[in-house]
Jmol script that loads the backbone (N, CA, C; Angstrom):
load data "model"
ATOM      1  N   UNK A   1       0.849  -1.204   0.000  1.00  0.00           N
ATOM      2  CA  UNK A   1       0.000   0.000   0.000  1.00  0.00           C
ATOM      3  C   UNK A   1       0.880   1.249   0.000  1.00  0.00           C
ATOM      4  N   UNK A   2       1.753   1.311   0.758  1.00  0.00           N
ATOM      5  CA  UNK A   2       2.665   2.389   1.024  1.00  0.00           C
ATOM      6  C   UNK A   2       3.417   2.484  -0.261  1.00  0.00           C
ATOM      7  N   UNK A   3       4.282   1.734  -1.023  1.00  0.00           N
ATOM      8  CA  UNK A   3       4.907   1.426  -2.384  1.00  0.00           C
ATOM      9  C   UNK A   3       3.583   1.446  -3.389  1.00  0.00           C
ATOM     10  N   UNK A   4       2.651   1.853  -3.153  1.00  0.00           N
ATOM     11  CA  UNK A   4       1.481   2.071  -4.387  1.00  0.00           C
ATOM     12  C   UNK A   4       1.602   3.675  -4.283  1.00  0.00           C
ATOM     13  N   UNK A   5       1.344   3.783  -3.036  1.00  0.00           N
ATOM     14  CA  UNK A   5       0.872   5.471  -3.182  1.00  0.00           C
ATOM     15  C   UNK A   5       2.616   6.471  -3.096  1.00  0.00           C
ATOM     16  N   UNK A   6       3.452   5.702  -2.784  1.00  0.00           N
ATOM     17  CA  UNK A   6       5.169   6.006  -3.029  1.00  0.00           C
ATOM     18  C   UNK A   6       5.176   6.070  -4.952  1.00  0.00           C
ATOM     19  N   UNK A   7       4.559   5.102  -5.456  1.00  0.00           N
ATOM     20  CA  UNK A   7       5.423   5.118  -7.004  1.00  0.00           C
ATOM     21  C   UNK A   7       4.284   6.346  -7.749  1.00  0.00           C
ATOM     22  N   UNK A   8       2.503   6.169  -6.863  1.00  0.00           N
ATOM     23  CA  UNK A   8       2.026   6.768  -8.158  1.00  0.00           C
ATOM     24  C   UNK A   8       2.459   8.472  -7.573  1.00  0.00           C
ATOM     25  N   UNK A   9       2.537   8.775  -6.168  1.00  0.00           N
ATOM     26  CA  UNK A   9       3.273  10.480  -6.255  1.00  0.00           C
ATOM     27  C   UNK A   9       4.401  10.319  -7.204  1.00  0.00           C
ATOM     28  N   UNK A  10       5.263   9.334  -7.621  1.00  0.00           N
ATOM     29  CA  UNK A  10       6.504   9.822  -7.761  1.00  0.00           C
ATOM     30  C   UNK A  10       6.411   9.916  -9.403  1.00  0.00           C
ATOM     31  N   UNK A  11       5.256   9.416  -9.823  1.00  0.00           N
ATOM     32  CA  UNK A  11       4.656   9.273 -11.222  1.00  0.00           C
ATOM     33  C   UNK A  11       4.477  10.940 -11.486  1.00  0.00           C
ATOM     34  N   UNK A  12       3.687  10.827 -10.844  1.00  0.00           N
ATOM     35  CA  UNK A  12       2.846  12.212 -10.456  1.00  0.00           C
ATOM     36  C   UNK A  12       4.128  13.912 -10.918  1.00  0.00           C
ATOM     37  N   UNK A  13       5.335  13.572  -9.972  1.00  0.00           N
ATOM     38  CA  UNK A  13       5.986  14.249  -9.997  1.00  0.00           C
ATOM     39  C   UNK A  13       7.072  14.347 -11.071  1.00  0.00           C
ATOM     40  N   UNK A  14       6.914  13.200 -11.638  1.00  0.00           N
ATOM     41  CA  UNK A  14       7.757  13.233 -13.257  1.00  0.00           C
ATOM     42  C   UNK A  14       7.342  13.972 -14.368  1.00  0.00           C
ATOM     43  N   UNK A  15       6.072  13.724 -14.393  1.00  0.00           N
ATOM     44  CA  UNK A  15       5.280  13.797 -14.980  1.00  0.00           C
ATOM     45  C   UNK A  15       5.050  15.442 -14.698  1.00  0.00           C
ATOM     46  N   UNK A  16       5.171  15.942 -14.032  1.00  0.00           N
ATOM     47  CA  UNK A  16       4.683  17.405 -13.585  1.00  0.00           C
ATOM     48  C   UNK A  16       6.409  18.171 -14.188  1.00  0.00           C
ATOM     49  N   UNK A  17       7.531  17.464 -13.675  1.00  0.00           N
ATOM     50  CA  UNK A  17       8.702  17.985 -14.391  1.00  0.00           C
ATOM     51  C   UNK A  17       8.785  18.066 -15.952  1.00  0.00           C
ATOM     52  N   UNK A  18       8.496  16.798 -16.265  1.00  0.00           N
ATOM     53  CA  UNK A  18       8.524  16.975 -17.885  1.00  0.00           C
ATOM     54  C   UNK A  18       7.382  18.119 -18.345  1.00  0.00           C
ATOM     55  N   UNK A  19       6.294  18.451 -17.829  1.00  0.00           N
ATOM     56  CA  UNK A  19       5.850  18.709 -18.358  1.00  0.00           C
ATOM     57  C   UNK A  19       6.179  20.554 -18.045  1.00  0.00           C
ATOM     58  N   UNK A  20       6.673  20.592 -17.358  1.00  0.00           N
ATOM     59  CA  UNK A  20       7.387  22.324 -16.564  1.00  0.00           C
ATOM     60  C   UNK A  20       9.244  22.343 -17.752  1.00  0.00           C
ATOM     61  N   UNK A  21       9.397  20.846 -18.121  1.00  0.00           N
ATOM     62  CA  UNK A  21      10.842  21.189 -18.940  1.00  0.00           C
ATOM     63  C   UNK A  21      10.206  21.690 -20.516  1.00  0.00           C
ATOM     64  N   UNK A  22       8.998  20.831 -21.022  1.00  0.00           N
ATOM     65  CA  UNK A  22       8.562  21.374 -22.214  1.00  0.00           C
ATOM     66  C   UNK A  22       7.944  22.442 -22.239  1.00  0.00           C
ATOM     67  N   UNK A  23       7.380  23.107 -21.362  1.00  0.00           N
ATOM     68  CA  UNK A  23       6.922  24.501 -21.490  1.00  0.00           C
ATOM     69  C   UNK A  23       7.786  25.349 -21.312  1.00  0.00           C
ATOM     70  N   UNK A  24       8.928  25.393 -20.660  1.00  0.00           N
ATOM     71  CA  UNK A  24      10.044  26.090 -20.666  1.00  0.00           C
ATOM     72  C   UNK A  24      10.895  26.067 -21.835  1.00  0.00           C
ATOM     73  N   UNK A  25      11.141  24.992 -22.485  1.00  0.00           N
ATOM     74  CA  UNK A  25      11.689  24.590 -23.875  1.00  0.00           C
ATOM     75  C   UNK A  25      10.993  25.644 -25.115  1.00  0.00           C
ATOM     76  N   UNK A  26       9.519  25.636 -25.081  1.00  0.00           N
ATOM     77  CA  UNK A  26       8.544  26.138 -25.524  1.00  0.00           C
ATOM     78  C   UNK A  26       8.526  27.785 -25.668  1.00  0.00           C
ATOM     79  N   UNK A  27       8.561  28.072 -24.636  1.00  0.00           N
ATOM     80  CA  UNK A  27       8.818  29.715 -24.491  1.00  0.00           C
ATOM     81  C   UNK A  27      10.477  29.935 -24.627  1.00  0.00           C
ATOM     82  N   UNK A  28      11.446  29.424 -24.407  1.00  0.00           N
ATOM     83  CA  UNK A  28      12.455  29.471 -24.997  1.00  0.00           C
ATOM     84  C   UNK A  28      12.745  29.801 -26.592  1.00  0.00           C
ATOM     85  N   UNK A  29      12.130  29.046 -27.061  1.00  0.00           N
ATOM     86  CA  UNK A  29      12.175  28.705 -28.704  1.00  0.00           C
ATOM     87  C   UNK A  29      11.544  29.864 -28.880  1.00  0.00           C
ATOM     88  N   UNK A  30      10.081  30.295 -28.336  1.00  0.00           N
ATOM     89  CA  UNK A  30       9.437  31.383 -28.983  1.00  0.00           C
ATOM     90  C   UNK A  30      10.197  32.420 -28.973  1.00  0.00           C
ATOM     91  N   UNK A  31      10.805  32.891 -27.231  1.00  0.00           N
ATOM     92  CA  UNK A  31      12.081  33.595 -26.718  1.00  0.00           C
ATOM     93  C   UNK A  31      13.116  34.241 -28.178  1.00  0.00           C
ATOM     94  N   UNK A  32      13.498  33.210 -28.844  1.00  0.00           N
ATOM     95  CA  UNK A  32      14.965  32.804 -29.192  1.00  0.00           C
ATOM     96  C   UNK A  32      14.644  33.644 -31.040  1.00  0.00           C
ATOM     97  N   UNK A  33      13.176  32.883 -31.111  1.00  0.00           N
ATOM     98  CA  UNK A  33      12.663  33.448 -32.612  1.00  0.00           C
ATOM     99  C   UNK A  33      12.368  34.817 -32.577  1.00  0.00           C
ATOM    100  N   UNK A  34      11.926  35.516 -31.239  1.00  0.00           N
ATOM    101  CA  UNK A  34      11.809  37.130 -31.252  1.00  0.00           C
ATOM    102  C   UNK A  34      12.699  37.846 -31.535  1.00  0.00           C
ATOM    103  N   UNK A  35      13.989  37.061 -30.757  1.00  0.00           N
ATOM    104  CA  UNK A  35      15.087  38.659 -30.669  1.00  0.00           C
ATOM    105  C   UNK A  35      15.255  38.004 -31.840  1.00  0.00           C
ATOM    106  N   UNK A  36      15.390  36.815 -33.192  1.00  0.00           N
ATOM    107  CA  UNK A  36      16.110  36.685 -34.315  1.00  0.00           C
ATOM    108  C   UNK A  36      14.986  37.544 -34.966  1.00  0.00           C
ATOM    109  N   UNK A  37      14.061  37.876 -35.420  1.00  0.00           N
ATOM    110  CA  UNK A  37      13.215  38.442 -35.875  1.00  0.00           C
ATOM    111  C   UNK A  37      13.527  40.380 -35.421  1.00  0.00           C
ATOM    112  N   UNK A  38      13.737  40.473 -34.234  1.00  0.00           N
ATOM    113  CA  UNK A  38      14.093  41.967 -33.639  1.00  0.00           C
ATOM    114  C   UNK A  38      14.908  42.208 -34.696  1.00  0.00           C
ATOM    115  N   UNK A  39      16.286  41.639 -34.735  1.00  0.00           N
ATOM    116  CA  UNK A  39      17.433  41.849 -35.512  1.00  0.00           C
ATOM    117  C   UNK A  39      17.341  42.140 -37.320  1.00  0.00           C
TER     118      UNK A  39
END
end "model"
wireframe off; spacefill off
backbone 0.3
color backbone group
């Protein structure tokens, strides 16, 4: 019981990183195409 509710938080929390690395990736790229476009 304890190793059920241990793996699915830790699911939980992968899952919440990847998804905080692709939105950061995301606005990066948009980031990156402005100032090349500024120029």
């Amino acid at each position: 019981m304890i190793d059920h509710v241990r793996i699915s938080s830790w699911i939980l929390v992968h899952q919440g990183v990847i998804r905080t690395y692709s939105v950061t990736m995301n606005y990066s790229e948009i980031g990156a195409q402005h100032l090349v476009e500024e120029d």
